[in-house]
N, C-alpha and C positions, 0 to 999 in steps of 0.2 A: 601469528596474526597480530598486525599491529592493533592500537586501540582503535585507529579511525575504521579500518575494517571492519574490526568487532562491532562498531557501534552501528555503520552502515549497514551492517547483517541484520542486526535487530531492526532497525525502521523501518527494511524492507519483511522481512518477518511481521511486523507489526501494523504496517499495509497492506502486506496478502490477508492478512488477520480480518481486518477492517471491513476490507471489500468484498469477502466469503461471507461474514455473517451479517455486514446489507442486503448482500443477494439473496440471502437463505430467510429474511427479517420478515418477508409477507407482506410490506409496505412497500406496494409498488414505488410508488414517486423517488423514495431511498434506491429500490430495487437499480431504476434504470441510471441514479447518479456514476456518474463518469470522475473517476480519480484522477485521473492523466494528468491533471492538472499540479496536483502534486507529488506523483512519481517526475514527470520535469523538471518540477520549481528545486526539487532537493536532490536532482541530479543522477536517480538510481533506475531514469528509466530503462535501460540498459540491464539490467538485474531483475525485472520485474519477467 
């Protein structure tokens, strides 16, 4: 696995991360935020 892979793996790793424990956070207003935005912008929505 190259480095760019490797590192891609992690970001998205660490945006499923993100997004599971806003969900799980009990603060709605967090709860219903929407990532998408940046699963796009950094091009992994695709692996999401």
């Amino acid at each position: 696995m190259t480095k760019a892979k490797a590192g891609r793996a992690k970001v998205v790793e660490l945006l499923k991360y993100i997004e599971n424990m806003t969900a799980k956070s009990g603060n709605d207003q967090m709860a219903d935020y929407s990532f998408a935005r940046m699963w796009d912008e950094i091009t992994v929505a695709n692996l999401r």
